[in-house]
C-alpha positions as CSV (number, residue, x, y, z in Angstrom):
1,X,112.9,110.3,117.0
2,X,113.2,107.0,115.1
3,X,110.5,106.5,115.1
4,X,108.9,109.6,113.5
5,X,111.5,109.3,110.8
6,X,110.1,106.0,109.6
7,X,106.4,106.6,110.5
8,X,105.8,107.0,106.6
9,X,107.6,104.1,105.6
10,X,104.9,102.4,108.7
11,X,101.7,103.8,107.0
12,X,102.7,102.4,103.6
13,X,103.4,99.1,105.4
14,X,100.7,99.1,107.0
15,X,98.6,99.5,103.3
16,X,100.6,97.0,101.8
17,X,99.8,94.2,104.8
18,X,96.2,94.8,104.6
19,X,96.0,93.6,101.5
20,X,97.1,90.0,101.8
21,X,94.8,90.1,104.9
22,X,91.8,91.0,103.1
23,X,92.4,88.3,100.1
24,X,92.8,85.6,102.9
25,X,89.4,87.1,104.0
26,X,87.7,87.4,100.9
27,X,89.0,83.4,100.2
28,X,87.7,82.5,103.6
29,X,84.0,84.1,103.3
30,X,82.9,84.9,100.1
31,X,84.5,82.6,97.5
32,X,83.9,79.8,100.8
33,X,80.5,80.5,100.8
34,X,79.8,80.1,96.8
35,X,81.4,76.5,97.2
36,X,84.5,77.6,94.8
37,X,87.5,78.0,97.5
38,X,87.7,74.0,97.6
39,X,89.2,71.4,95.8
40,X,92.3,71.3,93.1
41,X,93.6,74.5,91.4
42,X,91.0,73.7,88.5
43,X,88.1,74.2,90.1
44,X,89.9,76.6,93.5
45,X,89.0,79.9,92.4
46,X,91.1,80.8,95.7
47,X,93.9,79.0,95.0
48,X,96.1,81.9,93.1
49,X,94.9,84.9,95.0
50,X,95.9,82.7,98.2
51,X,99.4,82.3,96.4
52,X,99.9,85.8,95.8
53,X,98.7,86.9,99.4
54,X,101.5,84.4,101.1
55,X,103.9,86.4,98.5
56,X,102.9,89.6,99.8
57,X,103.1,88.7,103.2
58,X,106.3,87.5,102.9
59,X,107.4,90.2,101.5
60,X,105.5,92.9,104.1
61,X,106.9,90.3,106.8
62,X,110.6,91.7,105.3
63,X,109.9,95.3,105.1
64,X,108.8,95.0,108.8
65,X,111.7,93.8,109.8
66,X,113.9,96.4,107.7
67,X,111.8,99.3,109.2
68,X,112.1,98.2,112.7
69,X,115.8,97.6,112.7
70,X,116.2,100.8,110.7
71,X,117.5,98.9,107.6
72,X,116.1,101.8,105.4
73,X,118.2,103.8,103.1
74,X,118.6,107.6,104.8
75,X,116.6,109.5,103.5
76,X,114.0,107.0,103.0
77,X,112.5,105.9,99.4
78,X,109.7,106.3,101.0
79,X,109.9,110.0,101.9
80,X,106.7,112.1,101.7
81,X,106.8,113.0,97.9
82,X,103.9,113.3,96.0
83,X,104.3,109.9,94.0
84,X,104.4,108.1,97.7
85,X,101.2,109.9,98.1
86,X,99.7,108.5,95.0
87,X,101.1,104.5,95.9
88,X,99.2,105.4,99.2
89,X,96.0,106.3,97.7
90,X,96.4,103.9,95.0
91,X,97.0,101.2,97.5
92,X,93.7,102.3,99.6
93,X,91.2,102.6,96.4
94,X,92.6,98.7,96.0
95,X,92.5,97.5,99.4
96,X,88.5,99.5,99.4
97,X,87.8,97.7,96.3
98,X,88.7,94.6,97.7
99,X,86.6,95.4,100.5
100,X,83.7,96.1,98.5
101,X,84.3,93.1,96.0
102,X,81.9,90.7,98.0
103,X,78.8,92.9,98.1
104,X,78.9,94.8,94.8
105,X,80.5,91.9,92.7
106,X,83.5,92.0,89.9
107,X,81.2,94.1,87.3
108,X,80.0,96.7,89.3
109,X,83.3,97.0,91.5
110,X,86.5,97.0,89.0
111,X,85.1,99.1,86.1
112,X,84.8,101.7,88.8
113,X,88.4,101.2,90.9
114,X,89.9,100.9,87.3
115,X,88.3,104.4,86.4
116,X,89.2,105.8,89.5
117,X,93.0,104.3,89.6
118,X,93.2,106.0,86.0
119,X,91.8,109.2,86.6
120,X,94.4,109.2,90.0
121,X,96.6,108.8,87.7
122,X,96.2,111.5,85.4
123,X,94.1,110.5,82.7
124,X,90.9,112.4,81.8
125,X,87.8,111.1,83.3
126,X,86.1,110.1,79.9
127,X,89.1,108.1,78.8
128,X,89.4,106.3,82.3
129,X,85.9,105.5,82.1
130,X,85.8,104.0,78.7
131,X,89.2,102.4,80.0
132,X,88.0,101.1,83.1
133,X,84.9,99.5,81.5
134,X,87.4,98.1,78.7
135,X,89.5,96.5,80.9
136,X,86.8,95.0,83.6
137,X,85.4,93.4,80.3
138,X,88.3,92.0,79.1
139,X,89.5,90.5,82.1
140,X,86.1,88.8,82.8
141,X,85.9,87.7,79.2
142,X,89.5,85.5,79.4
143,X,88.5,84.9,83.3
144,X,84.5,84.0,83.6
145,X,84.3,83.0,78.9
146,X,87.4,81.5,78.7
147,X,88.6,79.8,81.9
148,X,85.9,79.3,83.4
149,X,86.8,81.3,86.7
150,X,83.8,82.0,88.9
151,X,84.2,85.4,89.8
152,X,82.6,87.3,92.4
153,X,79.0,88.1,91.6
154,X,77.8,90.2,95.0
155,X,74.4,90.9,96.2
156,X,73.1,91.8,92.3
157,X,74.3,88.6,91.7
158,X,75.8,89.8,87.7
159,X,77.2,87.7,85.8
160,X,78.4,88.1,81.7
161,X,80.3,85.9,80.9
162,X,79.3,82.9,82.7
């Protein structure tokens, strides 16, 4: 029966570890493989995404450990409610966009899981297209224009900024 009582709180573990998994993934095969996961943090486009994945390892290595000895607050924070739900299926359109990130490439792959985290999120579809594009833009402006960052260009191999 314990189990079942924290089989939620599993699932959303479960979401949250695939994602350091998939950034240690995407460092190890993608960014490898266009030469920019070597060498100091300047010219590491891995470097900081590997960073932040040890982070949220650590911190999914904790959870597991909570769940397992049933550290979790009765009832669970994590309790089937509808925003769960939505940290779920936000947390899957991510972990699919990361996924997708090598073969599609940054400017075909974020305006479209920006626009689809917005419109989860409640905003109309117009404004989280416009958004979505807006942002995407922006980010590879500062990114690719300003620092320099080589970001994923997939099989189209797209590139603005650059």
């Amino acid at each position: 029966m314990r189990l079942r009582a924290y089989s939620y709180d599993w699932i959303v573990w479960g979401l949250f570890l695939a994602l350091p998994l998939v950034i240690f993934w995407q460092a190890a095969t993608s960014l490898e493989e266009q030469g920019v996961a070597g060498g100091g943090p300047m010219e590491n486009a891995a470097s900081f995404p590997r960073l932040i994945a040890w982070l949220l390892l650590g911190l999914a290595a904790v959870n597991g450990v909570r769940i397992a000895l049933c550290r979790i607050s009765a009832p669970s924070p994590l309790a089937p409610t509808p925003t769960t739900r939505l940290a779920c299926v936000v947390t899957a359109v991510f972990v699919a966009y990361l996924l997708l990130l090598p073969w599609l490439g940054y400017h075909l792959a974020t305006p479209v899981m920006m626009a689809t985290t917005m419109m989860l999120l409640g905003l109309s579809i117009p404004v989280a297209v416009a958004g979505g594009v807006a942002i995407s833009l922006l980010v590879a402006a500062v990114f690719q224009g300003l620092l320099n960052v080589v970001l994923p260009v997939g099989l189209f191999e797209i590139t603005l900024f650059g």
